[in-house]
KOLLO-217968 format. One record per residue (C-alpha): residue in one letter; x, y, z. Coordinates in steps of 0.25 Angstrom, whole numbers, padded with zeros to 4 digits, always signed. Layout:
% residues N
AXYZ
...
END
This chain:
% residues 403
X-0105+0673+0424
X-0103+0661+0416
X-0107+0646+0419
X-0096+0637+0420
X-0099+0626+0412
X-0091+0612+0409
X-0094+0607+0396
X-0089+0593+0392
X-0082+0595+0381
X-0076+0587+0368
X-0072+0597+0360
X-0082+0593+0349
X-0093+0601+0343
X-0103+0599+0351
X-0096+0604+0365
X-0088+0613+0357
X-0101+0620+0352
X-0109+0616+0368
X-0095+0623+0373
X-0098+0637+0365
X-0112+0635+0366
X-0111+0635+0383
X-0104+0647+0382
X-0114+0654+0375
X-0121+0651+0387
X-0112+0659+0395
X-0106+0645+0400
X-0091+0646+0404
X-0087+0632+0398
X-0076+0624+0404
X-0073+0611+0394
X-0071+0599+0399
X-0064+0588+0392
X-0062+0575+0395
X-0052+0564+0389
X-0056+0552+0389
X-0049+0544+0376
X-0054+0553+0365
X-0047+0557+0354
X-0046+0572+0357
X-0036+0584+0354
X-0039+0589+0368
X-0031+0600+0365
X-0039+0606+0354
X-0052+0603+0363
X-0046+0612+0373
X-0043+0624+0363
X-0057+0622+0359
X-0064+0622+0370
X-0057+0636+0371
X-0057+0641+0360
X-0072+0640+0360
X-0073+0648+0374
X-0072+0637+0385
X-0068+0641+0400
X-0060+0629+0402
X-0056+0615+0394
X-0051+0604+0401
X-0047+0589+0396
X-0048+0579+0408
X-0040+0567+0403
X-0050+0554+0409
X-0044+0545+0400
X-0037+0535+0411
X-0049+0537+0420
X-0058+0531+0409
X-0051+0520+0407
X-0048+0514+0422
X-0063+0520+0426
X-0072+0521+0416
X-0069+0511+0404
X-0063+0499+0413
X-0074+0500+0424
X-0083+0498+0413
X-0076+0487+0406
X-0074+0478+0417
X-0089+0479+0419
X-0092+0473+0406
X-0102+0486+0404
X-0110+0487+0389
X-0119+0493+0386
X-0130+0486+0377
X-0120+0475+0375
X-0110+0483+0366
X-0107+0495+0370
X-0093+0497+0380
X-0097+0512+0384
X-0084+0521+0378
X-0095+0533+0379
X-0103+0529+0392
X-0089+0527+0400
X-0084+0540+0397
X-0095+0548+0398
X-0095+0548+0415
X-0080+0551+0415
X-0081+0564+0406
X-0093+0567+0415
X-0087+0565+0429
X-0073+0572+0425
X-0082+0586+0420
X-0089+0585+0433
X-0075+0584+0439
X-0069+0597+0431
X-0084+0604+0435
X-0083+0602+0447
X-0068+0607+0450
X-0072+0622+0443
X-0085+0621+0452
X-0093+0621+0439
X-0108+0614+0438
X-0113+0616+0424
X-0108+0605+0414
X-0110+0602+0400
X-0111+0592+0391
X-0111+0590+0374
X-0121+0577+0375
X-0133+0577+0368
X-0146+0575+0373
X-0149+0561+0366
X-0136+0553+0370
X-0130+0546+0382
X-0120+0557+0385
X-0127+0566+0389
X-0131+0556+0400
X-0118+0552+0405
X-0114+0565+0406
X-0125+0570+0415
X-0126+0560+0424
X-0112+0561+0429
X-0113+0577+0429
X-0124+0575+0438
X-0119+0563+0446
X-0105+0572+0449
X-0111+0586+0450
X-0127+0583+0455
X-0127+0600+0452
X-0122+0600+0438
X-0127+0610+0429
X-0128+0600+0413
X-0129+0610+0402
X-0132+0599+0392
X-0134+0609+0379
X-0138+0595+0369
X-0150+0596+0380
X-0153+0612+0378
X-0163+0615+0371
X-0157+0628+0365
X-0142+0620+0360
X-0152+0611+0354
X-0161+0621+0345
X-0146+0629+0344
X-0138+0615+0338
X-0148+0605+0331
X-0136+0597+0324
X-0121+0599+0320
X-0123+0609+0309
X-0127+0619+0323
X-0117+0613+0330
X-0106+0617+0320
X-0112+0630+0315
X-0111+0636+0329
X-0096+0630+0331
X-0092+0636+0318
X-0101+0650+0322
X-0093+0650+0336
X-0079+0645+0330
X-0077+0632+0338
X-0069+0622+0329
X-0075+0609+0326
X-0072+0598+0320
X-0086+0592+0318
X-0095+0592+0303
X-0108+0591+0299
X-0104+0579+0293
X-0099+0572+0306
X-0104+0557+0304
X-0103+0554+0318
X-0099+0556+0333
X-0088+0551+0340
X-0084+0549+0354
X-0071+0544+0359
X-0065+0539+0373
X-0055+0528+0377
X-0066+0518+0377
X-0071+0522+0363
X-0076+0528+0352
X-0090+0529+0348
X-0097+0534+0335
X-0112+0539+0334
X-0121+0549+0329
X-0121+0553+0315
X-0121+0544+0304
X-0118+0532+0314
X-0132+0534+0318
X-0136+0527+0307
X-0136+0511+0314
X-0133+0504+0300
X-0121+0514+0296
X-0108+0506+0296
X-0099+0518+0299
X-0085+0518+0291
X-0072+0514+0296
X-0066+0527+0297
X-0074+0531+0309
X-0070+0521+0318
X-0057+0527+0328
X-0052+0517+0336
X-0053+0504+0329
X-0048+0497+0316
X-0058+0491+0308
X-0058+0476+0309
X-0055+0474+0295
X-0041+0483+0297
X-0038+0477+0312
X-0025+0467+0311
X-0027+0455+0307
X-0019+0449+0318
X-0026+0446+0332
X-0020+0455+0342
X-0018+0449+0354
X-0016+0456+0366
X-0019+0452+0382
X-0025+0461+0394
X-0022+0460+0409
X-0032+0464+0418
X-0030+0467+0432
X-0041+0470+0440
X-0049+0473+0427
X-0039+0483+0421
X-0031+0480+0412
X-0016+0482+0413
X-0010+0476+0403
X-0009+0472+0389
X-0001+0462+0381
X+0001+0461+0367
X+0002+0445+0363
X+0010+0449+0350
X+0018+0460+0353
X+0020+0457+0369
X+0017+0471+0371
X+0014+0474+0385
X+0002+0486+0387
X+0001+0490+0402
X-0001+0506+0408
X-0012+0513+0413
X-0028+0508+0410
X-0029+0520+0399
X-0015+0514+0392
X-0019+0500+0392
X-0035+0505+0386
X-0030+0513+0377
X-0019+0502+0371
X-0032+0493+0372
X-0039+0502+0365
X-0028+0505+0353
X-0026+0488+0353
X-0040+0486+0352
X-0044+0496+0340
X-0032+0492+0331
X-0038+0478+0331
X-0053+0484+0330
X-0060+0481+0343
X-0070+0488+0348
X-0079+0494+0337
X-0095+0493+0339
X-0107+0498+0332
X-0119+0498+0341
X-0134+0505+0342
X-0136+0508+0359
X-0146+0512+0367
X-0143+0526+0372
X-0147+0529+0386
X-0158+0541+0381
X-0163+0528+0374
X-0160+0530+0360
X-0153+0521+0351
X-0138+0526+0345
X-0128+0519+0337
X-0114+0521+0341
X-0101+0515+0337
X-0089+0511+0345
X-0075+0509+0347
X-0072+0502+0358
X-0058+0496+0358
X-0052+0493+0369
X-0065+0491+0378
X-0069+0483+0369
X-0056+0474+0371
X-0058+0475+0387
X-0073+0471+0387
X-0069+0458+0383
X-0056+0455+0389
X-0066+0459+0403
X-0075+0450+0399
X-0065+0438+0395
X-0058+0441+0410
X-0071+0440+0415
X-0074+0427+0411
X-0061+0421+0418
X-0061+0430+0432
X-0077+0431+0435
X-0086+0423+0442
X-0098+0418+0431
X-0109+0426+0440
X-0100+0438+0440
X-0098+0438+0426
X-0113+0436+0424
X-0116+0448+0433
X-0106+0455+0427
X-0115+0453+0413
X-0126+0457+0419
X-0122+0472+0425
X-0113+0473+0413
X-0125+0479+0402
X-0131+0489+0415
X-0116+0493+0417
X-0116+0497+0403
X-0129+0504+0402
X-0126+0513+0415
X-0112+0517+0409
X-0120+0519+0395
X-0130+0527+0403
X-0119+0537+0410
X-0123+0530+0424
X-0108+0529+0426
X-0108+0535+0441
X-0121+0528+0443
X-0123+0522+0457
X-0129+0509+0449
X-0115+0509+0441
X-0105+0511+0451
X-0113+0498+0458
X-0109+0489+0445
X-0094+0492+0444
X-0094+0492+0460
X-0099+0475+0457
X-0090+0476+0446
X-0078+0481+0454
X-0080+0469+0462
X-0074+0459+0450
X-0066+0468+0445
X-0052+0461+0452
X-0055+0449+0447
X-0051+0454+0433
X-0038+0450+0431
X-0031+0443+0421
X-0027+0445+0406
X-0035+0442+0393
X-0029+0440+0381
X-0037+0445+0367
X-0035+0444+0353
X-0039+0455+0344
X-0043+0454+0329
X-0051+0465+0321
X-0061+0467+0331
X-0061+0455+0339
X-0056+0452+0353
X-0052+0438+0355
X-0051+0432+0369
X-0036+0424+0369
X-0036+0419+0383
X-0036+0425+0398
X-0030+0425+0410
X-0034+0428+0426
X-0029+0427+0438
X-0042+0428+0444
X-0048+0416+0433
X-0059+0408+0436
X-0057+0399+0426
X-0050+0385+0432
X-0045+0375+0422
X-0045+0365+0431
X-0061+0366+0433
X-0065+0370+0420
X-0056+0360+0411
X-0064+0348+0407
X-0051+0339+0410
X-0050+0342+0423
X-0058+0340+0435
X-0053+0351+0443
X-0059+0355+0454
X-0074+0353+0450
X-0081+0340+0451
X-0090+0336+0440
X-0101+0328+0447
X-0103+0340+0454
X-0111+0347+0442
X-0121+0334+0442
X-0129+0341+0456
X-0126+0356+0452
X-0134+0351+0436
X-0145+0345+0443
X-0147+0358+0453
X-0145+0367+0440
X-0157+0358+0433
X-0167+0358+0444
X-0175+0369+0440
X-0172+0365+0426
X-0179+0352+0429
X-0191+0356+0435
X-0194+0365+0423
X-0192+0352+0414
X-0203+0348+0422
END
């Protein structure tokens, strides 16, 4: 009798060739797809998975599900990773991960499989999740088998077997790069981007203009946030009004952003396994939030909460890069983020110009910012003399040093 088996599938060569390759093994394959933004004839997938002898396809459509729980969670936290990096990948990694377990889990199946390689963070937060969700899981990890290894040692393997057992790709020998695309974004890697002084060509990029052909007109837009969400775009030239569900309003962001190029960044990381890999991003949209966040911050949050909020921001970025997303550690950050998270409200007005965001003035009615105190043409309610004792108390260690 077969072993029922759910591989996470793409539909590219490499799970098209691990999805026949399982079956070889006598496994009983269900394919398990999940939609989370990218740019995929899922019904050709389907047939294709078929076609080359799977049990069982299914596409789960996650898209709104990470937008409102994966993507703005992160954003309002102000996670990075190594400064630069707003985690399109780490994010939807967990979610892929926790739907297969679901799917598992109803057809009463323990054994899972995966296309990540053994070098990558992938594979990583991948596992961790399968684990977390089903602590009995079965991982057939074939990257990690040493007889797929000696079998496939490099694309010309990979490709001979799909062309020996007819499975259709689309893939070359001369494939300069990889790809990988979600809502959040689109990354680029492997290949002849693993050369860190190679200045990729313009025709690679997907979801954003290059400056030099963004309009050359600021576009001016503003976004009101409630409770950290936002809910409703305004378009200064037009008078356009954007409102609907969070995955509308990202993917109007997202489209807005890219046509005025924001977003793009080429970056050498640290992986998790603890080499270094350059990768290349497109990140509109996310990259438009994180900083209207961070200039609704400023008005709405208390200066030590703000500094806090710095501080656990780069260990927030390295645990979602890590795939610690279900961590205990984790869940106790956004819990203390949660905790602010009412606070932002109010609406943030940005210019846009060939790759640069502009701030244009914001709004809150949770601001701490008084007019009253801060101007230096009013008193207000603040005495000045006061700051005579509070200097003096500020300087007495200062003081004794000096001496």
């Amino acid at each position: 009798m077969k072993t029922p088996i759910v591989l996470a599938y793409s539909g590219g060569l490499d799970t098209s060739v691990i999805l026949k390759w399982l079956i070889n093994k006598d496994y009983e394959v269900y394919a398990f797809v999940a939609d989370v933004g990218q740019e995929e004839d899922f019904i050709s997938v389907k047939k294709k998975a078929l076609a080359i002898g799977a049990k069982e396809v299914v596409v789960i459509d996650c898209k709104e599900e990470f937008v409102t729980d994966y993507i703005y969670p992160s954003l309002q936290t102000g996670a990075l990773y190594e400064n630069r990096y707003l985690l399109g990948t780490s994010l939807a990694r967990p979610l892929i991960a926790k739907k297969l377990i679901e799917y598992a889990k109803d057809k009463n199946i323990t054994h899972v499989s995966h296309g990540a390689t053994g070098k990558g963070n992938d594979q990583i937060r991948f596992e961790l999740v399968f684990m977390q969700f089903m602590p009995n899981v079965k991982i057939i990890a074939p990257w990690k088998i040493t007889e797929f290894l000696e079998t496939f040692k490099g694309r010309t393997d990979l490709l001979n077997f799909a062309s020996n057992n007819g499975i259709p790709v689309s893939s070359t020998l001369q494939k300069p790069y990889s790809i990988d695309e979600n809502l959040m974004h689109t990354s680029y890697e492997a290949g002849i981007l693993e050369d860190p002084m190679l200045i990729p060509t313009e025709d690679m990029y997907r979801r954003t203009v290059s400056p030099y052909l963004a309009p050359d007109k600021i576009f001016e837009l503003s976004i009101e946030f409630k409770h950290g969400v936002p809910i409703l775009i305004s378009e200064k030239n037009s008078g356009k009004l954007i409102s609907g569900s969070n995955l509308e309003i990202f993917n109007y962001l997202n489209d807005i952003a890219g046509a005025n190029a924001i977003g793009r960044i080429d970056i050498v990381e640290s992986r998790f396994v603890g080499m270094k890999s350059r990768g290349i991003y497109e990140t509109p949209a996310g990259t438009l939030l994180q900083k209207a966040y961070q200039d609704l911050e400023t008005l709405v949050l208390d200066r030590e909460v703000i500094l806090m909020r710095s501080i656990a921001a780069p260990k927030l970025g390295q645990l979602i890069y890590n795939g610690m997303w279900f961590s205990p550690e984790l869940q106790m950050l956004f819990a203390a983020n949660s905790s602010i998270i009412k606070q932002l409200n109010g609406t943030i007005n940005l210019g846009l110009y060939k790759g640069n965001i502009t701030i244009l003035g914001r709004s809150s009615p949770n601001s701490l910012y008084d007019s009253d105190i801060a101007s230096m043409d009013k008193l207000g309610d603040y005495d000045q003399t006061d700051a005579i004792g509070f200097i003096k108390l500020t300087a007495l260690r200062l003081k004794k040093q000096g001496l």
